[in-house]
N, C-alpha and C positions, 0 to 999 in steps of 0.2 A: 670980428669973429665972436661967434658968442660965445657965452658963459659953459665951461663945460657942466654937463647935470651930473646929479649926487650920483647915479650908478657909473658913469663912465668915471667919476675922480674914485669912487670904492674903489672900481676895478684897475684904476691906475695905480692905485696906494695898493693894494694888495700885490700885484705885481715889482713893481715897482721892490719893494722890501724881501718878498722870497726871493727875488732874484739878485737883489746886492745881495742879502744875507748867502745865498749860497754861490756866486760868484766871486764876490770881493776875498773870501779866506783860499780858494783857488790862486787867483791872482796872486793875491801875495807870496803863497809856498810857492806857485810858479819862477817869477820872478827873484827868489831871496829864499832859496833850496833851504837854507840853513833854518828857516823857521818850522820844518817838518820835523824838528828833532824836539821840539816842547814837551810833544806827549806822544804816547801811541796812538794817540786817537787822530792826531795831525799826521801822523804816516798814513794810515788807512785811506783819508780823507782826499791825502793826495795823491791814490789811486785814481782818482776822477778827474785829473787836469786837463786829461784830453778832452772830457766833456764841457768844457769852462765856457766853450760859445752857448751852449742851451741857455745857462740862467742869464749871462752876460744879455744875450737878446730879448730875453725876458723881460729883465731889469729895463733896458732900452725901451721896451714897447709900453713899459708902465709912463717911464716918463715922456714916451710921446701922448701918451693920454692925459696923462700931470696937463703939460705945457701947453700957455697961451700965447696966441698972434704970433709973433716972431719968431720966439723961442720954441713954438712948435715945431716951426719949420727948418728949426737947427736942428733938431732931437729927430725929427725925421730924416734929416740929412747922415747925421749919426747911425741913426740904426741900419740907412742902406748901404754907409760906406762897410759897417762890421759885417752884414749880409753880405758885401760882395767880399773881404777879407776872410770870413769865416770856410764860406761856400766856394770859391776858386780851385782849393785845394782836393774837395771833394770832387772837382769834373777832371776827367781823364780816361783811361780803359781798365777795363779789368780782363787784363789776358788771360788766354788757357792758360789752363797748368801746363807749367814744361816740362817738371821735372829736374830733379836736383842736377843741373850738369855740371861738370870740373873734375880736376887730376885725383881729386880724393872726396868721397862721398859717407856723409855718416847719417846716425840718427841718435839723435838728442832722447831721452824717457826720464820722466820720473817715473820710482817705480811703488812712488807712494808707502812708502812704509813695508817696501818689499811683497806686496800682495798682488802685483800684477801676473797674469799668466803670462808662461814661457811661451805657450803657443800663441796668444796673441803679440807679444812682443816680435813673436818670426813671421806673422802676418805682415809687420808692416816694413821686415827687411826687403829690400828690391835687388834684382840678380848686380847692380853696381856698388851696393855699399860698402863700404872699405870697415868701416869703425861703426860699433853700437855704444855710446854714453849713457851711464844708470847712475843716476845718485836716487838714494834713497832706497842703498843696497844692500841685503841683509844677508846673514851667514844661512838660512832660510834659502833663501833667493836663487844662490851662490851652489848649494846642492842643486835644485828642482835644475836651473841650467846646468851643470854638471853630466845628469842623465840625459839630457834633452840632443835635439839634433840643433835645434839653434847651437848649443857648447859643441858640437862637432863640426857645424860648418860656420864657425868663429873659435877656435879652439887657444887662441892666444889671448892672455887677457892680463892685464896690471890695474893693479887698487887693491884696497880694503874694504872689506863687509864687516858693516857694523850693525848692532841690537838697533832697530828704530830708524830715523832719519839721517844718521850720520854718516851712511858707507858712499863709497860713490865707487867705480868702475872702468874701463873702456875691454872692451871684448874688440877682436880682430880677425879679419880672415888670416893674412901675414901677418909676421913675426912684429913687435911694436916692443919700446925701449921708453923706460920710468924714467924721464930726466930729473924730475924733482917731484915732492908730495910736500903738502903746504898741510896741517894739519890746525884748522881754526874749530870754528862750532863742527864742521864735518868737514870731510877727506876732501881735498881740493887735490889735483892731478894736472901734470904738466907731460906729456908723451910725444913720442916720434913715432907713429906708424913706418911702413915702410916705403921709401921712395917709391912717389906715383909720377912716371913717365922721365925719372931722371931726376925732381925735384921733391925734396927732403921739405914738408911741413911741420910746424910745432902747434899741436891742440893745447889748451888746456879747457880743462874741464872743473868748472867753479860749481860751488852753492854754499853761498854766505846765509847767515843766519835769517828766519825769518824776524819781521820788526815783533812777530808778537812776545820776545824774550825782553823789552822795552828798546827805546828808540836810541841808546847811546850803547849798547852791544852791538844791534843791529850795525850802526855806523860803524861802528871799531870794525866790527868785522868784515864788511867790507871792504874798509878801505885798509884794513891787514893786506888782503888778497889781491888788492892792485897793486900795493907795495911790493911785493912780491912778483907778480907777474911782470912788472915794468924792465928788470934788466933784459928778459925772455923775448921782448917785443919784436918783431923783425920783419921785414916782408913778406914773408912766408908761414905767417903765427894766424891762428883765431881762435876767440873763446867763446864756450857751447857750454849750456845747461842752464839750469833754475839758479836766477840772480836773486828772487824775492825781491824786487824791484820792479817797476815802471819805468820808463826810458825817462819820465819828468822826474822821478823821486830824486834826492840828494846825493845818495849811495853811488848811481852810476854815472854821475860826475867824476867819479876815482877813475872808471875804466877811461872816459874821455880825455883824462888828465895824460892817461900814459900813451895816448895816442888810439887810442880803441874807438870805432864807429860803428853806426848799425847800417849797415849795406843798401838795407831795407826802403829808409831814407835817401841816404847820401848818393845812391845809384842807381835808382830805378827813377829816372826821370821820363814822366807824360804819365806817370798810373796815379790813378784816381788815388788820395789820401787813406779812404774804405779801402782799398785793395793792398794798399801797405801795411798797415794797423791791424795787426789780429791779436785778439786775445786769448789768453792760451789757459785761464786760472779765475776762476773754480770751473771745476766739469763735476758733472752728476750731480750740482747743491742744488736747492731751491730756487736760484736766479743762474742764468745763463753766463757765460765767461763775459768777465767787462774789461780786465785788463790782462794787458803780454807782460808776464816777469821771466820769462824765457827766450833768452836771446841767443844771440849769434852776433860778435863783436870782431871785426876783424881791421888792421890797420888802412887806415884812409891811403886810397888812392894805391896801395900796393897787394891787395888781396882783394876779390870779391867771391861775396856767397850767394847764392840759389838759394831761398828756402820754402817749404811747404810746411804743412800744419796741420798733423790728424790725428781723430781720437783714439785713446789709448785704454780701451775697459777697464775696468781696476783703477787707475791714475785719476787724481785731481787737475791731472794738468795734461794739455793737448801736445804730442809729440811732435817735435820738429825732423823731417829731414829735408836735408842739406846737400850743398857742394859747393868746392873753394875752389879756386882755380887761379894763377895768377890777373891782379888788374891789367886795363892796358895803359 
């Protein structure tokens, strides 16, 4: 075989290095969560894990250009096995939207530092929603619904409004009951709506701290809120709202610890990988949403959710709704 020429080894060495350099610190917070707590700039960072194939193949194609006679043919062998490991997951369907079905129907908001309109917030209630979820609820907020026809046809409501980021909420059409309030960086809520079709579900409603207070509050504070939520667990539980979290960061490790999964995943088997994965954080900045820190967590194998994913004016982050409904 012959000699590779100087522009083909440039263009392997150049590869080759952007792509370990930005794959290899991927991998490792992937693999060894706990190395995301170094800095805050290693939380951010491992917002991007799900992208880990881009440079990973990158990296691959440099050193298929590197490598001679043999060893070409191994590094080529390599790059089509991770192509077909990477890319498998991406073929599947992407169904209509169904729509949230199940015994109890909600919709997830941030309300962004309380600046969302009341009227768009009622835009994207549908004639089934049981419960509306607001963190980022402010005594602001709290009036403007008050007057509003959202506050009259949701008229029951538990939380606290707070100045800034810290309030959170559930509004109701029926009567709903405060089992607990979890009071960390902001108002965490634990409620019983009212029996749909016979059977009693338990919400909670989180939002642990963002990493940008640094990276060892941020963990505390999550893993406060799993602590807490884990005696709550049951068949008939799920948890909704802004985790500030990525399903790969360390933090929601805590909720999987107590038995907590994303539906999303674990139950929607034959859908295209893209049709599971939405990102829901940042809306309206200069770059488009690249990751989901808004979930929907509910126990394996005894609850499943429905969810959809739409924009919220005002809000940095794309709304969830939902529906739970017993697993089979």
């Amino acid at each position: 075989m012959p000699r590779p020429r100087p522009f083909t080894t440039a263009v392997g060495v150049l590869l080759l290095v952007i792509g370990a350099a930005a794959a290899l610190p991927l991998w490792v917070m992937w693999l060894a969560p706990r190395t995301q707590l170094v800095h805050t700039y290693a939380v951010y960072a491992a917002s991007f894990i799900p992208y880990v194939a881009l440079p990973t193949l990158v990296a691959l194609l440099g050193l298929v250009l590197l490598a001679r006679r043999l060893w070409r043919w191994v590094a080529t062998g390599v790059l089509l096995f991770a192509l077909i490991c990477f890319g498998l997951p991406l073929l599947g369907t992407f169904p209509d939207d169904p729509g949230p079905a199940g015994d109890l129907q909600f919709l997830s908001i941030n309300a962004q530092f309380g600046q969302v309109e009341v009227t768009d917030i009622e835009a994207l209630v549908e004639p089934g929603t049981d419960i509306v979820a607001i963190t980022e609820y402010t005594p602001e907020l709290e009036r403007r619904i008050a007057d509003s026809d959202f506050g009259r046809e949701f008229p029951h409501r538990v939380g606290e409004a707070r100045p800034g980021a810290d309030g959170t909420a559930v509004y109701a059409r029926e009567p709903i009951s405060l089992i607990d309030q979890h009071n960390g960086w902001a108002v965490n809520l634990l409620v019983q709506p009212t029996a749909q079709d016979g059977i009693d579900y338990t919400v909670a409603v989180v939002h642990p701290v963002a990493p940008t207070v640094g990276p060892d509050r941020w963990d505390a504070d999550a893993h406060g809120i799993a602590a807490w939520l884990r005696p709550h667990v049951q068949p008939r539980f799920v948890a909704i709202g802004d985790f500030n979290a990525a399903r790969e960061h360390v933090t929601m490790g805590y909720f999987r610890d107590i038995g907590l999964t994303d539906p999303q995943f674990s139950l929607t088997l034959g859908r295209s990988m893209l049709a599971k994965w939405q990102p829901t954080w940042p809306v309206g900045a200069k770059v488009p949403p690249f990751v989901r820190i808004d979930h929907v967590l509910v126990p394996q194998h005894s609850t499943f959710a429905s969810n959809r994913y739409r924009d919220l004016p005002g809000s940095d982050h794309r709304a969830v709704l939902g529906g739970i409904f017993p697993g089979r």
